[in-house]
C-alpha positions as CSV (number, residue, x, y, z in Angstrom):
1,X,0.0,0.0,0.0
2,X,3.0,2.6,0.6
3,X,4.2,1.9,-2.6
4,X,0.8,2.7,-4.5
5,X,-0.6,6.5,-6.0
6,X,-2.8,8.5,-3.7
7,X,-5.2,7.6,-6.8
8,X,-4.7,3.9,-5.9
9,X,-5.2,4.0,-2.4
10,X,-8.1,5.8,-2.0
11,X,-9.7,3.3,-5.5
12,X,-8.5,0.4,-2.9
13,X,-9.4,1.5,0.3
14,X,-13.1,3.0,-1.2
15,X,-13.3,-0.5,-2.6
16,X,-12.8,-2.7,0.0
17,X,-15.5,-0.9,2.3
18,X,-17.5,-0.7,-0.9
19,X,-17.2,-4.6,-1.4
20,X,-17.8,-4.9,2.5
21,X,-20.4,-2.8,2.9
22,X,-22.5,-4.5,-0.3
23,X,-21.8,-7.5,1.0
24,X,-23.4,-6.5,4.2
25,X,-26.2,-5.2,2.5
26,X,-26.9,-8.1,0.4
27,X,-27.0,-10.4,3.9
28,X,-29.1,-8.0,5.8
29,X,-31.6,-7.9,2.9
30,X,-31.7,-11.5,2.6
31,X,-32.1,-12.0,6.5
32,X,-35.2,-9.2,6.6
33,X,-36.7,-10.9,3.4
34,X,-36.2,-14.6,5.3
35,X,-38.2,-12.9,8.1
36,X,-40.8,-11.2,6.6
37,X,-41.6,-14.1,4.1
38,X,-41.7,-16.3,7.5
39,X,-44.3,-13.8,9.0
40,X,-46.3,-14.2,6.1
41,X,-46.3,-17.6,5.8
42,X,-47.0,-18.1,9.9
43,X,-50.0,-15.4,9.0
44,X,-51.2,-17.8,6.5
45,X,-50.7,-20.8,8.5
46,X,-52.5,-18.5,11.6
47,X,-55.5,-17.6,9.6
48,X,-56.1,-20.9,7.9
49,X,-55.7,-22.5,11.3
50,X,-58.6,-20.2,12.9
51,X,-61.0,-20.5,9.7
52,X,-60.8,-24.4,10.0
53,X,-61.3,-24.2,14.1
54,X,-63.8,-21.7,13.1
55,X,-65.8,-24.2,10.6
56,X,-65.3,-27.2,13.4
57,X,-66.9,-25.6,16.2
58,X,-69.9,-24.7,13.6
59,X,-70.2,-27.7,11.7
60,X,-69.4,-30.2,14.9
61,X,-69.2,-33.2,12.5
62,X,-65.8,-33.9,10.9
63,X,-67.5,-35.5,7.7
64,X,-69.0,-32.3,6.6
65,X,-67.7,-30.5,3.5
66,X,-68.1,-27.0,4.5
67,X,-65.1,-27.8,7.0
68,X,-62.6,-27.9,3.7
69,X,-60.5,-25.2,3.5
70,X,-60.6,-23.1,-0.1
71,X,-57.0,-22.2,-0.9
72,X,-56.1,-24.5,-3.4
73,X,-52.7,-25.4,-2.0
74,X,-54.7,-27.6,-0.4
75,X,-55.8,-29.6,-3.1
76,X,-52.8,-30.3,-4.9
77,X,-51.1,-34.0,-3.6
78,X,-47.4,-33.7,-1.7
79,X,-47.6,-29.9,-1.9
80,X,-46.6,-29.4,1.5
81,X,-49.6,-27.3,2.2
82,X,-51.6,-29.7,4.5
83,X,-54.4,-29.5,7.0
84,X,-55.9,-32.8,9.1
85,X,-58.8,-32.7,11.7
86,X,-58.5,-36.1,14.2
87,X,-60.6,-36.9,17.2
88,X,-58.6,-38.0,20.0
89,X,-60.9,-40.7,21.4
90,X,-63.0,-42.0,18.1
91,X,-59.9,-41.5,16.3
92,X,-62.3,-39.9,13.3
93,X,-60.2,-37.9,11.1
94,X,-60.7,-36.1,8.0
95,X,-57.7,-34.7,6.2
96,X,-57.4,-32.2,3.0
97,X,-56.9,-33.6,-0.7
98,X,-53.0,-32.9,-0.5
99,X,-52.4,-35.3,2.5
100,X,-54.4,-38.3,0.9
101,X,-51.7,-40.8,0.3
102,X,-49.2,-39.3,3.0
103,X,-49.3,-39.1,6.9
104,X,-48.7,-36.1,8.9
105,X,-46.1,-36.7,11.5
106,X,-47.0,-36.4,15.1
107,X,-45.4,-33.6,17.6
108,X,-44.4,-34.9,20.8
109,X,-43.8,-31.8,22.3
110,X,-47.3,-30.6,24.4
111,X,-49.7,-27.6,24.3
112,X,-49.3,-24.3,25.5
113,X,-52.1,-22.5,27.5
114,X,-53.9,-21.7,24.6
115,X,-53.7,-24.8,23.3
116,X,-51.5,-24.3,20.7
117,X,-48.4,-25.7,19.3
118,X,-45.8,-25.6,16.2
119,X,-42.7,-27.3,15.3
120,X,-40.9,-28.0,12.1
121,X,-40.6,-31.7,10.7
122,X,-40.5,-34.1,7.4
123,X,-43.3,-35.2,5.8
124,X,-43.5,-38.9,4.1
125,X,-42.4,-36.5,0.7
126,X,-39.3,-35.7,2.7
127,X,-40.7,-31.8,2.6
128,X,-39.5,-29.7,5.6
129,X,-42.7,-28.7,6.5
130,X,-43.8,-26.1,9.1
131,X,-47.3,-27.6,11.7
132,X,-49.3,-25.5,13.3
133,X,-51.8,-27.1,16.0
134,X,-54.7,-26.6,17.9
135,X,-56.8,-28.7,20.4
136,X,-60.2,-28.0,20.6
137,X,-63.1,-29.6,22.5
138,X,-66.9,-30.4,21.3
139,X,-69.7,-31.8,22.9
140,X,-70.1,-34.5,20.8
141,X,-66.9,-35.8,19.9
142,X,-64.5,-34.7,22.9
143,X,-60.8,-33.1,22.0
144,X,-60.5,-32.7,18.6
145,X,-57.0,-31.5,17.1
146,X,-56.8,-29.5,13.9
147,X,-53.4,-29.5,12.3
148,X,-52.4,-26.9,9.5
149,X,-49.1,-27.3,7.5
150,X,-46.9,-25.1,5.3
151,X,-44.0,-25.9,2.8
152,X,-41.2,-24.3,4.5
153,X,-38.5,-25.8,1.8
154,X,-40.5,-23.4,-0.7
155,X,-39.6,-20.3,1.7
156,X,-36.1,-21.3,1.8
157,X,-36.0,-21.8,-2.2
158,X,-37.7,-18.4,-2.3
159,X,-34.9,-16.3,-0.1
160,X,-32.2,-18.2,-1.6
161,X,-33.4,-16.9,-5.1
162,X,-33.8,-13.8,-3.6
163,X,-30.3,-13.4,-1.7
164,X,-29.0,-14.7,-5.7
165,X,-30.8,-11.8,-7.6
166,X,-29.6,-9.4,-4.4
167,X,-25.9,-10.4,-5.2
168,X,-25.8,-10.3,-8.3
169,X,-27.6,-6.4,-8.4
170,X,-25.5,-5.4,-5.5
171,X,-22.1,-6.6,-7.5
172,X,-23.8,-5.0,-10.6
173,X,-24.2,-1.7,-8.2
174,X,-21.1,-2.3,-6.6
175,X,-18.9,-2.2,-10.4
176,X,-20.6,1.0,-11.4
177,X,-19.9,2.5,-8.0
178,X,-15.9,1.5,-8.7
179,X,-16.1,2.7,-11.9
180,X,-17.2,6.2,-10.5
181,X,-14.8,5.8,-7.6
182,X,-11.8,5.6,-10.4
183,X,-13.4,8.6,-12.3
184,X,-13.6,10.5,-9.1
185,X,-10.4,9.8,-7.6
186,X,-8.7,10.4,-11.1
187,X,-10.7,13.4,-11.6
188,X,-9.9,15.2,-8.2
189,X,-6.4,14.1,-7.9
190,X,-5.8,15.9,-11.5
191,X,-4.9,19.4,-10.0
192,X,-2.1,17.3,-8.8
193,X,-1.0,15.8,-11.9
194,X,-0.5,19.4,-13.0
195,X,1.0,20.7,-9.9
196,X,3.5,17.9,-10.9
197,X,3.4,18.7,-14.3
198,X,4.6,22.3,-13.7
199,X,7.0,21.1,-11.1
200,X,8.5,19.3,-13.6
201,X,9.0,22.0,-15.8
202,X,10.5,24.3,-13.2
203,X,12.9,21.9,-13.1
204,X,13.6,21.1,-17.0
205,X,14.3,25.2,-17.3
206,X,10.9,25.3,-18.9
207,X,9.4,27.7,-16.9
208,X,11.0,30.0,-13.5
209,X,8.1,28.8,-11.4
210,X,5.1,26.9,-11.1
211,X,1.8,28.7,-13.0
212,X,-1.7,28.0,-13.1
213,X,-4.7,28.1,-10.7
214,X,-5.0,25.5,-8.5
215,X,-7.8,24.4,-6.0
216,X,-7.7,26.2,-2.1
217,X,-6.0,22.9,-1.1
218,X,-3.4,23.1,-3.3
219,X,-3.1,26.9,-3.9
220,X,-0.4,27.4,-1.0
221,X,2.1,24.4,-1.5
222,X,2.2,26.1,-5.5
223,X,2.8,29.6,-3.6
224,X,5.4,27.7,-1.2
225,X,7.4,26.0,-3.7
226,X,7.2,29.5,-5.9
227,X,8.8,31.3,-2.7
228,X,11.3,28.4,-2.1
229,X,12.6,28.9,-5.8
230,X,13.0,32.5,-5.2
231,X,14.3,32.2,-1.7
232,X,16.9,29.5,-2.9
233,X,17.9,32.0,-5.7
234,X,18.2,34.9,-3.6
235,X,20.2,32.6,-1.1
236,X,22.5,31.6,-4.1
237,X,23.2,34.8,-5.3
238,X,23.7,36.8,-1.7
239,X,26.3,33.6,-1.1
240,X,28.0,33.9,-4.6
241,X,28.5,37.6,-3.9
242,X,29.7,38.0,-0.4
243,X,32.3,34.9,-1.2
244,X,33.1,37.3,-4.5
245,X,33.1,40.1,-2.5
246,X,35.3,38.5,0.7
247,X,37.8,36.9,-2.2
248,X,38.4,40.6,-3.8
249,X,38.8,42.3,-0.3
250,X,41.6,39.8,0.6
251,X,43.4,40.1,-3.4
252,X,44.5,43.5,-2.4
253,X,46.1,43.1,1.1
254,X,47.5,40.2,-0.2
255,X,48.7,41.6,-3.4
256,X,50.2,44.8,-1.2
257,X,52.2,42.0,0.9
258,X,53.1,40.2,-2.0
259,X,54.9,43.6,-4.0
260,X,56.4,44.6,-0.5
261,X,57.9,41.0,-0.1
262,X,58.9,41.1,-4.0
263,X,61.3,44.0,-2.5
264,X,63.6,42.3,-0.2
265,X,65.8,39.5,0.0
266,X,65.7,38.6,3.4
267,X,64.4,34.8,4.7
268,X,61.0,36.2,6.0
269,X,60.4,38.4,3.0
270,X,60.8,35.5,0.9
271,X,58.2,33.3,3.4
272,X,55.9,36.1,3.2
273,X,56.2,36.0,-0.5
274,X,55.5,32.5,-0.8
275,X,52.8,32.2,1.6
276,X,50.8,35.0,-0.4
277,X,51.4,33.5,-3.4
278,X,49.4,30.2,-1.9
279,X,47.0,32.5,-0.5
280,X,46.2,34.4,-3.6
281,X,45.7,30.6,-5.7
282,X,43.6,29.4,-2.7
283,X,41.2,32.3,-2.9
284,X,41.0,32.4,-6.8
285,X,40.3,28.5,-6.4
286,X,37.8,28.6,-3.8
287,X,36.3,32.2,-5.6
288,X,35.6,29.5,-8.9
289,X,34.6,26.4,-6.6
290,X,31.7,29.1,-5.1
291,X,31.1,30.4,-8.0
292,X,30.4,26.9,-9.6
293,X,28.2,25.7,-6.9
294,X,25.9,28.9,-6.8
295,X,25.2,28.0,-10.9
296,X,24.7,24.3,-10.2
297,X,22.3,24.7,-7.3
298,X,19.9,27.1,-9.3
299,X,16.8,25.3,-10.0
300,X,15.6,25.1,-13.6
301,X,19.0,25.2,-15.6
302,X,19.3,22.9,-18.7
303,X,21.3,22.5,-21.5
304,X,20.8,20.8,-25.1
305,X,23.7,18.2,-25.3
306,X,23.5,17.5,-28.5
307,X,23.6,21.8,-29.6
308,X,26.6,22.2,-27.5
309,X,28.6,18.6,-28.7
310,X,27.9,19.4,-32.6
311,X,29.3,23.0,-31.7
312,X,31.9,21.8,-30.0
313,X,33.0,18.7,-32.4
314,X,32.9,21.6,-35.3
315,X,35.4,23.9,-33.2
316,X,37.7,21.3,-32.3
317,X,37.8,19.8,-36.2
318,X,39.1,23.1,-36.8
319,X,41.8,23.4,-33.9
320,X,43.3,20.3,-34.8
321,X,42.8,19.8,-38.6
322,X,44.5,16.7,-38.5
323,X,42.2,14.9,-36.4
324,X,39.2,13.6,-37.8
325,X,36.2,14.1,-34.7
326,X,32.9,12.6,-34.8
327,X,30.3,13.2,-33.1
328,X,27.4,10.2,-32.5
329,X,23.7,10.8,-31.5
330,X,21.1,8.5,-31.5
331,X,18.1,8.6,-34.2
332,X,15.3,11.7,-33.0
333,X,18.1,12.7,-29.7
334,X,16.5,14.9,-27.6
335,X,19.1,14.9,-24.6
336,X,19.2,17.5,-22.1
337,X,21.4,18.2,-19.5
338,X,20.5,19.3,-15.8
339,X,22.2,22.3,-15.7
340,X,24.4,25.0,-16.7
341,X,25.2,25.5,-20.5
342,X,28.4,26.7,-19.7
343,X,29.6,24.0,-17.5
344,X,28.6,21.2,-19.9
345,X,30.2,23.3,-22.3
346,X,33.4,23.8,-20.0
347,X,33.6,19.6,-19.3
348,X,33.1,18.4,-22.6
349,X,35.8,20.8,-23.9
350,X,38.6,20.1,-21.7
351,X,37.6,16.4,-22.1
352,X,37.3,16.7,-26.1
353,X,40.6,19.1,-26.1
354,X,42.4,16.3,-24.1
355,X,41.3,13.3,-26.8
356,X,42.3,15.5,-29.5
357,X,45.8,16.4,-28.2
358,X,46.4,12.2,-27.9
359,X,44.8,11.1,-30.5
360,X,46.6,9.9,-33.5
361,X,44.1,10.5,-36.3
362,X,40.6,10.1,-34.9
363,X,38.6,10.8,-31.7
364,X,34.7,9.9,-31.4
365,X,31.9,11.5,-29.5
366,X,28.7,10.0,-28.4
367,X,26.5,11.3,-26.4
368,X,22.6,9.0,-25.3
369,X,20.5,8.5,-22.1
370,X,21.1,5.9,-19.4
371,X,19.3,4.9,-16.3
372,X,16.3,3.1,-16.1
373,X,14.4,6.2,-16.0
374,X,16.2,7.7,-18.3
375,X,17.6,10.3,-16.3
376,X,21.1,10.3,-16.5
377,X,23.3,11.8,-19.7
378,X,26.7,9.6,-20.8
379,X,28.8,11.4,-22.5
380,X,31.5,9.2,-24.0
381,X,34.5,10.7,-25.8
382,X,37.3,7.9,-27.3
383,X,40.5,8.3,-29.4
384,X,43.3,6.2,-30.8
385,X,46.0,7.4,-29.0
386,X,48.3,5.4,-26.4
387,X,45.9,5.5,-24.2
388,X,46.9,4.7,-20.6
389,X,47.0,2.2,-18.0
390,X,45.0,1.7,-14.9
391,X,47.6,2.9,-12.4
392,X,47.7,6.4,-14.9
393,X,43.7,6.4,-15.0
394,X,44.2,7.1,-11.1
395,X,46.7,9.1,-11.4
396,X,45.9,11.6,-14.2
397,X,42.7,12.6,-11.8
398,X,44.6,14.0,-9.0
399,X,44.7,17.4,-8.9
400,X,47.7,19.1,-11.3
401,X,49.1,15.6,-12.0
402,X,50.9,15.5,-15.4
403,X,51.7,12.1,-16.8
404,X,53.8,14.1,-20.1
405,X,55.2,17.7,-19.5
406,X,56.0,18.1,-23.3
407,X,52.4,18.2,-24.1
408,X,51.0,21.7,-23.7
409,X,48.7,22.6,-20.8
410,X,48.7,23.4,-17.3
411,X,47.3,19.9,-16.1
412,X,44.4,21.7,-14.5
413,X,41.4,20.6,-17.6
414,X,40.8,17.4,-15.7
415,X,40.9,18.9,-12.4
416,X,37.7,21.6,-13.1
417,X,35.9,18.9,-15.5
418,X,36.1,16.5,-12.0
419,X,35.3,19.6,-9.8
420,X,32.3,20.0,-12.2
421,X,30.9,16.7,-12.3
422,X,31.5,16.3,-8.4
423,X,29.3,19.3,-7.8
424,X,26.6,17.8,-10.3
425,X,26.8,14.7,-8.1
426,X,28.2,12.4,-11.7
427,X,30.6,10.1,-12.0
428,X,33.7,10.3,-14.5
429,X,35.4,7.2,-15.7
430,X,38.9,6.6,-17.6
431,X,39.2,3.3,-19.6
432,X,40.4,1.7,-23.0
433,X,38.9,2.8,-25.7
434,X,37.6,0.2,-28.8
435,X,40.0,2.7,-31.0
436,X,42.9,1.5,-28.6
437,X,43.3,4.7,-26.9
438,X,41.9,6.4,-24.4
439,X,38.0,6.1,-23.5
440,X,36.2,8.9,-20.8
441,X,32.7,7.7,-19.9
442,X,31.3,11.4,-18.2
443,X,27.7,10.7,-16.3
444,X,26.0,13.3,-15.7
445,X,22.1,14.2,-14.7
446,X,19.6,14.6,-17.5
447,X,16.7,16.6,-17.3
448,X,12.9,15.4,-17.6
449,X,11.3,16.6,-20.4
450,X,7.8,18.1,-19.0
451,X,4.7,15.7,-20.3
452,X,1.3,17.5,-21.4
């Protein structure tokens, strides 16, 4: 369930108490149509029962015809519907046309103080029948009982045919009701889907922040992430300029120590000389490192990789005429980096640079999406040069390390291409390339396209 949309857990939930509460339904419909068909058949069995003690105490002579009772029930042989009239001491007894060929059984259990008694047995049919009795006395005859019978197996056919049609109305009732559940939940969870939506494009550079009109529940979390995105920019850019501002107010004390060292020739002087020279590279390097985190941590910055790799691939092909670079998209790319143009641009270039300056003859460039869900850009960038060996791979990515000091450069491309991809949380990897030289895989975030 924690794994499921908001959509599917309110479709589930509503459906489960849906499903439980037809279900209850259905039984509690059954049970008060068992109860009331009872009643009515107990009525029946009531009134019959009173006309025939009715006709008795009239007639006072079991033979006589006026006695029979008129519902036809009666008439029809093994129909369950049964009545008898016996004289306890002559043992007389005249019975209705349905019980000729069949016996009623006898209760055992005695009267109550009207009389009366009822119990539930088989007939010689094997029909679960429901008696009704009551003991009467006449002048002539003495105690008479008149017994009155109904077919109770027909009641239970009746409310099982009924609990059937109530199931199958109620799971009828209950599928359009989950069909209106799914339209409801998909309908009012849609201001969602484009609160999403336009999150999403904040985030692909689309837009700067979330627009539209949204419902009262959802209106403030848009107007929170809008002031979060404007906070976090405002928080960016303060940072960026007090660290500018903090590394220009040190370059000029240090540079005034630096010219006053220049001037002498003693030991200190030349400490204090070299100590401003580390201090003035440490604050130009941690000036670009702040400088390249404020860009990276702006929200909605993306580049096209494929724009900036063809430009690129075309600018190197004409710094180094002799090499022959290729660049390699798949069919319909549409590959976009999470992040700033320029620091794609300055990755790929030092990386490019570096294949071209090794390279033989040829270097390739490919560039497609990884991941799963597709949200990571590999850049991959191979020539046929040496290449190098494992223990170099390691090497050449420590900072200012130089593995060939004839080859022009300050050893620093490497160094800001792994500063970059470190601050865009990627991953750069050195290998053997199929040309046999050197092969960079650079892994970097992609950003989602926005969906209508």
């Amino acid at each position: 369930m924690a794994r499921l949309s908001i959509a599917a857990r309110l479709f589930w939930l509503s459906s489960i108490g849906l499903v439980i509460a037809l279900v209850a339904t259905g039984l509690l419909l059954s049970e008060l149509y068992s109860r009331a068909l009872e009643r009515t058949v107990n009525d029946t069995l009531d009134f019959q029962l009173t006309t025939l003690v009715a006709r008795v105490l009239e007639a006072e002579d079991l033979s006589d015809p006026v006695i029979a009772a008129t519902d036809p029930r009666f008439d029809r042989p093994a129909s369950g519907w049964y009545w008898q009239i016996e004289a306890v001491d002559s043992g007389d007894i005249a019975v209705s046309n349905s019980t000729i060929g069949s016996a009623l059984p006898r209760l055992d259990i005695p009267f109550d103080e009207n009389n009366a008694r009822a119990a539930n047995a088989r007939d010689a049919n094997d029909i679960w029948i429901r008696i009704r009795e009551r003991k009467i006395s006449l002048p002539e005859i003495g105690d008479v009982i008149i017994s009155v019978t109904s077919n109770w197996d027909e009641v239970a056919g009746d409310v099982a045919a009924f609990r059937q049609q109530t199931l199958l109305v109620l799971v009828l009732v209950g599928l359009l009701l989950a069909g209106l559940l799914a339209v409801v939940a998909r309908t009012g969870l849609h201001p969602l889907r484009r609160l999403r939506t336009a999150v999403e494009s904040v985030r692909a550079g689309e837009t700067p922040s979330v627009a539209g009109e949204y419902p009262v529940e959802i209106a403030p979390l848009a107007e929170e992430v809008n002031e979060l995105l404007r906070s976090n920019a405002q928080i960016v850019e303060r940072a960026r300029s007090q660290v500018g501002n903090l590394a220009h107010g040190l370059k000029t004390p240090i540079a005034v120590l630096r010219n006053d060292a220049r001037e002498g020739r003693s030991e200190i002087e030349r400490s204090v000389l070299n100590q401003t020279d580390r201090m003035s590279g440490l604050v130009a390097t941690y000036l670009d490192r702040a400088q390249l985190s404020a860009r990276s941590a702006i929200v909605g910055q993306r580049a096209d990789v494929g724009q900036i790799l063809d430009r690129l691939c075309n600018v190197m092909s004409k710094l180094h005429r002799d090499r022959d670079v290729a660049l390699t998209l798949p069919p319909d790319a549409d590959i976009w980096f999470r992040g700033d143009a320029g620091d794609l641009e300055e990755m790929t270039g030092n990386l490019v640079d570096n294949a071209c300056k090794w390279a033989r003859s040829s270097v390739m460039v490919s560039a497609s999406l990884a991941g799963k869900a597709k949200d990571r850009v590999l850049i991959e960038i191979e020539d046929d040069g040496a290449g190098l060996t494992e223990e170099e791979c390691e090497a050449v990515l420590k900072r200012g390390v130089r593995l060939d000091e004839k080859t022009p450069g300050s050893g620093l491309g490497l160094d800001i291409v792994k500063e970059l991809v470190d601050i865009y949380g990627g991953s750069l990897q050195l290998g053997r390339a199929q040309l046999g030289g050197l092969s960079i895989r650079l892994d970097l975030p992609a950003a989602r396209m926005s969906r209508g």
